[in-house]
C-alpha positions as CSV (number, residue, x, y, z in Angstrom):
1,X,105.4,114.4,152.8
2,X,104.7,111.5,150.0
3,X,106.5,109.6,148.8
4,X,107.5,108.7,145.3
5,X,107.2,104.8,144.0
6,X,109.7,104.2,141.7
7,X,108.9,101.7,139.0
8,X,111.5,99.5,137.7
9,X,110.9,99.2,133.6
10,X,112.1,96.0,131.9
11,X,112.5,95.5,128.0
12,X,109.8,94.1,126.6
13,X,109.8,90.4,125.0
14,X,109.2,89.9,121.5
15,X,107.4,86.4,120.6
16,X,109.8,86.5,117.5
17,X,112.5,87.9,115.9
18,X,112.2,91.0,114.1
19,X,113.6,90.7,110.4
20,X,116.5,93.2,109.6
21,X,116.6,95.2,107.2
22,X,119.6,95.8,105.3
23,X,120.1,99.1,104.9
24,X,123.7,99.9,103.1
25,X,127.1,100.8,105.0
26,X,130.3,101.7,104.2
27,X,133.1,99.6,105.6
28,X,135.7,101.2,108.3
29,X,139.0,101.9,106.4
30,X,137.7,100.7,103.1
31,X,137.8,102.2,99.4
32,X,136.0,105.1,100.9
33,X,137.9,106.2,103.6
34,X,137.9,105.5,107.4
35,X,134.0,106.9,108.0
36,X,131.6,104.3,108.0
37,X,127.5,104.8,107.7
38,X,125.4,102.3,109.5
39,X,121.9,102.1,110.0
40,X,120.4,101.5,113.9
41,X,117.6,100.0,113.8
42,X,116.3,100.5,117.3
43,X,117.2,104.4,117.5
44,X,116.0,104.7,113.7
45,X,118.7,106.7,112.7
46,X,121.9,106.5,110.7
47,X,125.2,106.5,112.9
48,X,128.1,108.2,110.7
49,X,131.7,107.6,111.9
50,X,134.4,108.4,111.4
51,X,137.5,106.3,113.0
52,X,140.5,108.7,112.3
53,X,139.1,111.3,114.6
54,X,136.1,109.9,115.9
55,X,133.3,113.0,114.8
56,X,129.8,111.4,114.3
57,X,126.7,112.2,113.3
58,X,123.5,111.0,114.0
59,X,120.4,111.9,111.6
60,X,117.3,109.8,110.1
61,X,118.7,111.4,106.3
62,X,120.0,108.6,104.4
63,X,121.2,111.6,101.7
64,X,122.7,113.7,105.1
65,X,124.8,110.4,106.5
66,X,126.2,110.3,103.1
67,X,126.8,113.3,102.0
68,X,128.5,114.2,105.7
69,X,130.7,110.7,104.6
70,X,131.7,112.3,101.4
71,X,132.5,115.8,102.3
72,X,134.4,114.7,105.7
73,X,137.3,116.0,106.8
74,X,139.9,115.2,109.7
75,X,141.4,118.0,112.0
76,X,145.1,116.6,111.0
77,X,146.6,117.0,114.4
78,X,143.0,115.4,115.9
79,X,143.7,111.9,113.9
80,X,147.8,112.0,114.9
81,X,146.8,112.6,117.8
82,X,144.3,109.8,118.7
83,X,146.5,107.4,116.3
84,X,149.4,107.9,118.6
85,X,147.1,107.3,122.2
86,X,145.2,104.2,120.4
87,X,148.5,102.9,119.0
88,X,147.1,103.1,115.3
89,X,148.8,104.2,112.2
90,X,148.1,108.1,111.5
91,X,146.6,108.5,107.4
C-alpha cells in the first residue's frame, strides 16, 4: 500500500503591498437601510449583507449586489427574531 505525502501550503509573501482599490459600499444601518455591499478583493466578488436577517449574496455583478440591495426584503419574524437573540433593536 503507498502512502500519500501530504504537503503543507503556506500563503505566499508579497515583496509589497498591493494597492486597494476602492470599490463603493453602502454603510450598515445607514440612509439605505441595514444591507451593506462591499467589495473582497481576495475572493473578487461583492459580499451583500444584510444585518437585520443576515441573507447574503455573493456575485462578481456590481449591477446584481446592488440591485439585490435595493429590492431586499426581511422575513419580519426572521429580523425580530435574531434582534431579540443578538440583543438588537428589531426595524
Amino acid at each position: 500500500m503507498t502512502q500519500a505525502k501530504i504537503i503543507k501550503l503556506r500563503p505566499a509573501v508579497l515583496d509589497r503591498p498591493v494597492p486597494r482599490v476602492a470599490r463603493p459600499a453602502r454603510p450598515p444601518y445607514g440612509e439605505d437601510g441595514p444591507v451593506s455591499v462591499e467589495w473582497e478583493e481576495g475572493r473578487g466578488l461583492y459580499v451583500v449583507v444584510c444585518n437585520r436577517c443576515m441573507e447574503w449574496l455573493y456575485t462578481e455583478r456590481f449591477e446584481q449586489a446592488h440591485g439585490w440591495a435595493d429590492e431586499h426584503h426581511c422575513d419580519p419574524e426572521l429580523a425580530t427574531l435574531l434582534a431579540e437573540v443578538l440583543g438588537r433593536r428589531a426595524a
